[in-house]
C-alpha positions in Angstrom: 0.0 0.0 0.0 1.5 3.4 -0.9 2.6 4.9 2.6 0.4 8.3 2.3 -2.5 6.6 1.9 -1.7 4.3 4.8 -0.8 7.7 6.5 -4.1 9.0 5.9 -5.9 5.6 7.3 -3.6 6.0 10.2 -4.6 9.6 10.9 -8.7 8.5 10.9 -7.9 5.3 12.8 -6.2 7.5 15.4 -8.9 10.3 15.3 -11.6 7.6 16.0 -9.9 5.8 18.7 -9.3 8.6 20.5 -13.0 9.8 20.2 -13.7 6.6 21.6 -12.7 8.0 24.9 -10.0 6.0 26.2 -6.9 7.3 27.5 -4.6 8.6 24.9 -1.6 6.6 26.0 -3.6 3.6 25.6 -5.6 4.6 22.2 -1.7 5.4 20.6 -0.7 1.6 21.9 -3.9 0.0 20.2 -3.7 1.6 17.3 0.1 1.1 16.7 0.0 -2.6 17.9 -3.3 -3.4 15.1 -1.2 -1.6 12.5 1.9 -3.8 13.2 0.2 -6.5 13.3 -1.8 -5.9 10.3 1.6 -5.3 7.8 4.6 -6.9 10.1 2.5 -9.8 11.4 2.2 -10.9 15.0 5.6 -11.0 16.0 6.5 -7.2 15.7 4.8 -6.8 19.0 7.6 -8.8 20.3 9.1 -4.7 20.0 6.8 -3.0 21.9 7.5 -3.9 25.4 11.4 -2.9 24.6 10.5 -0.1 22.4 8.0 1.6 25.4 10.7 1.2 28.0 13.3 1.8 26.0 11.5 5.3 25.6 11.3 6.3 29.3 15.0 5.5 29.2 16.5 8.8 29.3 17.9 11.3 32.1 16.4 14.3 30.7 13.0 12.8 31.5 13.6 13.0 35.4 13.0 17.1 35.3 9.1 16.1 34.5 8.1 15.0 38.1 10.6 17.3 39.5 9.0 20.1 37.8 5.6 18.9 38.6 6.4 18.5 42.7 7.6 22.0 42.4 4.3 23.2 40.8 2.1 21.1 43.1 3.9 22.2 46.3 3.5 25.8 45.1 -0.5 25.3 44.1 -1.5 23.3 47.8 -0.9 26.8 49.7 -1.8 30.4 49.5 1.0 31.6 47.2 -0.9 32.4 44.1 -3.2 34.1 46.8 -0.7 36.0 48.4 0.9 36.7 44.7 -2.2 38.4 43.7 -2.5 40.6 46.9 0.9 41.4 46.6 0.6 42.7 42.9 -2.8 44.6 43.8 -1.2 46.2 46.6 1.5 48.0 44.6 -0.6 48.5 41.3 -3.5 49.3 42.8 -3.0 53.5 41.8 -2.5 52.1 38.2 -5.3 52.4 36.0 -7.2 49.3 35.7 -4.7 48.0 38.1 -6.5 45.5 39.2 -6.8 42.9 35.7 -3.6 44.1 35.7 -2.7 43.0 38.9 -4.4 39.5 37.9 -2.7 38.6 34.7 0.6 39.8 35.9 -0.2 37.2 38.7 -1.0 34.7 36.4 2.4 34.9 34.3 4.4 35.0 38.0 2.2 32.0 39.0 2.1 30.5 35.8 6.1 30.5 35.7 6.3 29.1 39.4 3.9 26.3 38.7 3.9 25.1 35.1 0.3 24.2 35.3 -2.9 26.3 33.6 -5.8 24.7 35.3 -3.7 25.4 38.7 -3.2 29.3 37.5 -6.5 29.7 36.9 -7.9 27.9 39.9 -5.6 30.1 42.4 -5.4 33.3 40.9 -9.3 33.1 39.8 -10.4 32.4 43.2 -9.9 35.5 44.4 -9.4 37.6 41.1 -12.7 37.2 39.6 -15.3 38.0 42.8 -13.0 41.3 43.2 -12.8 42.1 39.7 -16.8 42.0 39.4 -17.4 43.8 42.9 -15.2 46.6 41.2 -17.4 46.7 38.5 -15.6 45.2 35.4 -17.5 43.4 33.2 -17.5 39.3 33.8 -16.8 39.0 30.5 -13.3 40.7 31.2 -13.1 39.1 34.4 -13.2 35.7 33.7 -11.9 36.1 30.0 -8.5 37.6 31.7 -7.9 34.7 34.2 -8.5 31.7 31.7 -6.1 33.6 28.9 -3.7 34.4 31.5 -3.6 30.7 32.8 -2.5 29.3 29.5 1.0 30.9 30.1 2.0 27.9 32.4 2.4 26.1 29.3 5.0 29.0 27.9 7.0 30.6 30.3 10.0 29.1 31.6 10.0 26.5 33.2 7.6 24.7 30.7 6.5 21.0 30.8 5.3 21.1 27.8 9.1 22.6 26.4 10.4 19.5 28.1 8.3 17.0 25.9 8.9 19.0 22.8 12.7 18.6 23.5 12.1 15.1 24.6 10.5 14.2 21.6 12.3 16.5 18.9 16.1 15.9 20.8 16.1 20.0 20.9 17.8 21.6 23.6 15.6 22.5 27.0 17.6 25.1 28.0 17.0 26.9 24.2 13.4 26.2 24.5 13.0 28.0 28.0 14.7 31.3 26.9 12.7 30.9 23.5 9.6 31.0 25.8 10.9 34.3 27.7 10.1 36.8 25.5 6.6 35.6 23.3 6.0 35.1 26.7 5.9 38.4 28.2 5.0 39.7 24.8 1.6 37.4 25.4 1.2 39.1 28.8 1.8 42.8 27.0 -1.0 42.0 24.7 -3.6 40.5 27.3 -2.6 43.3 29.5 -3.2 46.1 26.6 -6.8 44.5 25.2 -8.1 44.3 28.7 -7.2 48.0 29.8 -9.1 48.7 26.4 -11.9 46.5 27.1 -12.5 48.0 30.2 -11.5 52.0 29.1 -14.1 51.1 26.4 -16.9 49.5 28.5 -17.0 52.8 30.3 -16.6 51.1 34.0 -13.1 52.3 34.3 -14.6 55.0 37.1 -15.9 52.4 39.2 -12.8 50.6 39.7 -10.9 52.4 42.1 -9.7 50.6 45.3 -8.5 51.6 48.0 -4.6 52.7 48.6 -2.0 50.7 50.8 0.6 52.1 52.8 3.9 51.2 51.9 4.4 49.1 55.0 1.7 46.8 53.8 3.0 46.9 50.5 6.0 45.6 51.8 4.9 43.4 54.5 3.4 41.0 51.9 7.0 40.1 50.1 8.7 37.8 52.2 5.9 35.2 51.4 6.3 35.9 47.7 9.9 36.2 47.0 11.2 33.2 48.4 9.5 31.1 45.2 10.4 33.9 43.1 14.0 33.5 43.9 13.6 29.7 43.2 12.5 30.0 39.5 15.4 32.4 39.0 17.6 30.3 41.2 17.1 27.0 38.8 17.0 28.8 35.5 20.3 30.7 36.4 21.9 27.3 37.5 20.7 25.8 34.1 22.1 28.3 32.1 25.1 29.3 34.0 26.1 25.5 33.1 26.1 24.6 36.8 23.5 21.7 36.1 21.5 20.0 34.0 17.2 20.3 33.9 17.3 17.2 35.7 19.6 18.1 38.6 18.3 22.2 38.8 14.4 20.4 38.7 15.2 18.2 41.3 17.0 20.3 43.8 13.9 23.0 42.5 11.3 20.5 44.1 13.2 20.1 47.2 13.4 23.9 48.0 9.7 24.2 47.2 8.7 22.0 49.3 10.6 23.3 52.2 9.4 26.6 52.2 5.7 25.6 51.7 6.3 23.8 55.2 8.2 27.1 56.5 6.2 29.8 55.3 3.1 28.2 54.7 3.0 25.5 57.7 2.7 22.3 55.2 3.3 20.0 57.9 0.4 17.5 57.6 0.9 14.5 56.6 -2.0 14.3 54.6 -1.3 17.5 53.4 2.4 16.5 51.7 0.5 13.0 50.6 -1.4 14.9 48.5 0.8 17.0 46.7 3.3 13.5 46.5 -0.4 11.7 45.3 -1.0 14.5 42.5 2.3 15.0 41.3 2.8 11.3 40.9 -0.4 11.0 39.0 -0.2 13.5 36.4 4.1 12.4 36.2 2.6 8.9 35.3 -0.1 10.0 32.4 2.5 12.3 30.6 5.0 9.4 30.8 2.7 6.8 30.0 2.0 9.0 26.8 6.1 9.9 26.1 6.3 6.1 26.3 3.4 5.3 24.2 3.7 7.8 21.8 7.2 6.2 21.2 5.5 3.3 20.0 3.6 5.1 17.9 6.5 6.8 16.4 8.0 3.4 15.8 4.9 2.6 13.9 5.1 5.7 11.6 8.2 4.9 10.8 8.5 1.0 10.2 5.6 1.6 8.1 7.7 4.4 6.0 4.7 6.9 6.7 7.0 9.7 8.8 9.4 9.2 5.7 6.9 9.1 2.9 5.5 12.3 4.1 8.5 14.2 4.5 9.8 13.5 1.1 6.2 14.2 -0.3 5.9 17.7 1.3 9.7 18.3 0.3 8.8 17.9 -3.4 6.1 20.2 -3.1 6.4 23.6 -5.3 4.8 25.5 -2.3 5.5 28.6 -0.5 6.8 27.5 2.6 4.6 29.6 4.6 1.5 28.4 2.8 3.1 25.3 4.6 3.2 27.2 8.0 -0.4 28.1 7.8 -1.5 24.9 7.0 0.8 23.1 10.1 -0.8 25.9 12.4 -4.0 25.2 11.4 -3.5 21.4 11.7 -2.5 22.1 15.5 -5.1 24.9 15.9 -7.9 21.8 15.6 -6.1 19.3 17.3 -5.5 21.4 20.4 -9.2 21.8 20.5 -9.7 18.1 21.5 -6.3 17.3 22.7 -3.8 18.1 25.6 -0.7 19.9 24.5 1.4 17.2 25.8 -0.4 14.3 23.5 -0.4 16.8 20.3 3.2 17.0 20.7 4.1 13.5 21.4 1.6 12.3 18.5 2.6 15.4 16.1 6.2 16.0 16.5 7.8 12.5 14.2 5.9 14.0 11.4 6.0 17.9 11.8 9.5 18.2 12.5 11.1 17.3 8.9 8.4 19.0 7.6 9.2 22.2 9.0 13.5 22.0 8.8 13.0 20.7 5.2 10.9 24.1 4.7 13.9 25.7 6.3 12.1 26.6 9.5 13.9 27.1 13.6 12.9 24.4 15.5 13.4 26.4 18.6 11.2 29.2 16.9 8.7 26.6 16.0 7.8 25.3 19.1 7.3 29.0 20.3 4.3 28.9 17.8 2.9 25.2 18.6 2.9 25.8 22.3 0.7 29.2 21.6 -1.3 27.1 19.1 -2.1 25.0 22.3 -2.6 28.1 24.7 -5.4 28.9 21.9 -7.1 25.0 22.3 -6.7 25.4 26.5 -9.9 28.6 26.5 -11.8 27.2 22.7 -14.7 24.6 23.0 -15.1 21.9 23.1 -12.5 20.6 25.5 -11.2 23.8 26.6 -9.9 23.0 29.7 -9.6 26.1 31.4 -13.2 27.5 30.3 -14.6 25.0 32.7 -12.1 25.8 35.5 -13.4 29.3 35.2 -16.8 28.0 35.3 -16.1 25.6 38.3 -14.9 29.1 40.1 -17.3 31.0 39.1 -20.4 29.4 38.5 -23.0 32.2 37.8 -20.8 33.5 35.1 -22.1 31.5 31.8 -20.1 29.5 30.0 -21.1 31.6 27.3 -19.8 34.6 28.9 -16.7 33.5 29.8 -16.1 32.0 26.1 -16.9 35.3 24.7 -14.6 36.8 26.9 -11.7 34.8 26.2 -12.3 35.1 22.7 -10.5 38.6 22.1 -7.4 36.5 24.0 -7.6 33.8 21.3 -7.2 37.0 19.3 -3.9 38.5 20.7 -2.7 35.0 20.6 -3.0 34.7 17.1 -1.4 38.4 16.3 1.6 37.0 18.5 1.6 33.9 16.1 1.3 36.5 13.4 4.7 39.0 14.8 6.8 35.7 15.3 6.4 35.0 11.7 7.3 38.5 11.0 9.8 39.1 13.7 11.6 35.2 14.6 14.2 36.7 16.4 11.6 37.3 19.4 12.0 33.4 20.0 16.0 33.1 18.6 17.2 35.8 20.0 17.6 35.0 23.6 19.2 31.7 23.4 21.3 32.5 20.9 22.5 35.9 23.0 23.0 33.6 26.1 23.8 29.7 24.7 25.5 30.7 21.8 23.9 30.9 18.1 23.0 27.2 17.5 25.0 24.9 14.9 
């Protein structure tokens, strides 16, 4: 059978299986293990079991939990809480300071945890019921915190950079500083359409609060800074060559914990079981999918499909960013029914020589896929975060808070838009600090 046309019945089998509504780890292993079997006959599952462990077999892959623990420990206490006050206290003489105030606390505690349901959870809990008693419009309220939780997935340090790397055998450190600036870029652009939004509502006279003297404004940092100072702490040791992900994620998670049993009392035992419970669960499912989706890219390949289609695109007489809007369409519609790390896992074997045959950054280009994923995170019908924000606050329609986060899904797309204009907003950085790359 030619390979794009088995490439194609792949694609549907996959699509349906995954409907189906089992997990995704265990739809990729069913569908790679009937396609084996079907064209290499029964005995190339005698692979699999070496080919799925032989996947989880690598150091770099230790920084996952690590990472995770970190987040977790920083989500089970009032840190996001205390972040938010802390921003509200010394913006609050800024104009719309207060959605300011909330989406700079969702980049800060987006960047401490890595997670966007977490982000939105904490920061929204408190962010949204003041935002509507000041009078903005729910709309903006709600629209704000789900947007501004889909940074966890961007800013430094990112899971979901670790499994591109994993899975493309890019460089970690490069993808964290390529995340830096689209980053606060993102943040720039939430921050602008939401002062608008509110300027042009006409509530803005309503949403004065009341001023804080500066002892209060400083009495609140000590319980702030301390994680700060962590983040920085293992991103300085990363790049300053002093250790590896693994090692900086490790001793990360360690120092995390600590001080949410210092400053925030974490003593119970029940208390740390859960945050060892949850981190252990969600480090399990993403490396249950590395590992299966290693399988799958086994399949792809022994099958000649990742090849077949690499060649095909290559003799294409297309303009290569005719290409780019098709591949950021593709990943537009899976992100809307899939997590970010299972679109990456599932997508990366065939995307990548697409795009370095085109003559594309790899570095740059997973700026644009994680953003493509930010966009899936607040658009039906999965959108994970819409329902976080509808879990917080239910009398705000889902409705409402989809049309708020709409005009979000917009700036995301214009920052999509500058990085094709402007690459060296993803490049740049890395190449300033690791050197330009070979």
């Amino acid at each position: 059978m030619d390979p794009l046309l088995l490439g194609a019945i792949v694609a549907i089998a996959t699509i349906l299986v995954l409907f189906s509504g089992v997990s995704v780890a265990i739809g990729l292993l069913i569908v790679s293990a009937g396609f084996l079997i079907i064209f290499d006959g029964p005995r190339s599952l005698e692979l699999m079991p070496e080919i799925l462990f032989g996947k989880l077999d690598n150091f770099a892959l230790l920084s996952i939990p690590m990472f995770i623990i970190m987040g977790a420990s920083i989500a089970s206490t009032r840190a996001g809480a205390d972040l938010y006050e802390a921003l509200e206290r010394w913006l609050t003489r800024v104009p719309g300071g207060l959605v300011v105030s909330n989406l700079g606390a969702c980049a800060l505690f987006a960047a401490m945890s890595g997670s966007s349901p977490a982000t939105c959870a904490a920061i929204g809990k408190m962010g949204i019921p003041e935002m509507r008693k000041r009078g903005y419009p729910d709309g903006v309220a709600a629209g704000s915190i789900a947007a501004g939780g889909t940074l966890g997935i961007l800013i430094p340090p990112s899971v979901t950079m670790i499994v591109y790397g994993i899975a493309t055998e890019t460089s970690i450190g490069r993808l964290f500083l390529a995340g830096v600036i689209p980053g606060l870029m993102l943040v720039g652009l939430f921050m602008a359409w939401s002062l608008y939004s509110t300027w042009k509502s006409g509530d803005g006279g309503q949403l004065s609060a009341g001023s804080y003297s500066w002892a209060e404004r400083f009495e609140i940092l000590p319980r702030v800074l301390p994680f700060l100072a962590i983040i920085l702490g293992v991103l300085y040791a990363m790049y300053g060559g002093i250790a590896t992900p693994s090692e900086t994620a490790a001793v990360g998670a360690l120092l995390c914990l600590l001080i949410a049993m210092i400053i925030y009392k974490l003593w119970q035992p029940q208390a740390l079981w859960v945050v060892l419970r949850d981190s252990t669960k969600e480090s399990v499912m993403i490396l249950f999918i590395i590992a299966a989706a290693g399988v799958f890219s086994y399949m792809l390949s022994s099958l000649f499909i990742t090849q077949s289609i690499a060649e095909w695109i290559g003799t294409l007489d297309v303009n290569r960013w005719i290409l780019m809007g098709a591949v950021n369409i593709f990943l537009l519609i899976a992100g809307f029914f899939l997590p970010p790390v299972a679109v990456i896992l599932m997508a990366a074997p065939i995307l990548l020589p697409i795009i370095t045959t085109a003559g594309f950054d790899p570095i740059w280009f997973a700026v644009v896929l994680t953003i493509n994923m930010e966009i899936g995170l607040i658009s039906p019908p999965v959108g994970l975060n819409l329902y976080v924000i509808n879990g917080i606050a239910p009398d705000i329609s889902l409705k409402t808070i989809l049309t708020g986060s709409l005009p979000f899904v917009g700036c995301m797309v214009l920052a999509i838009i500058l990085l094709c204009l402007f690459p060296e907003l993803a490049t740049w950085l890395p190449d300033v600090i690791m050197g330009a790359a070979v």
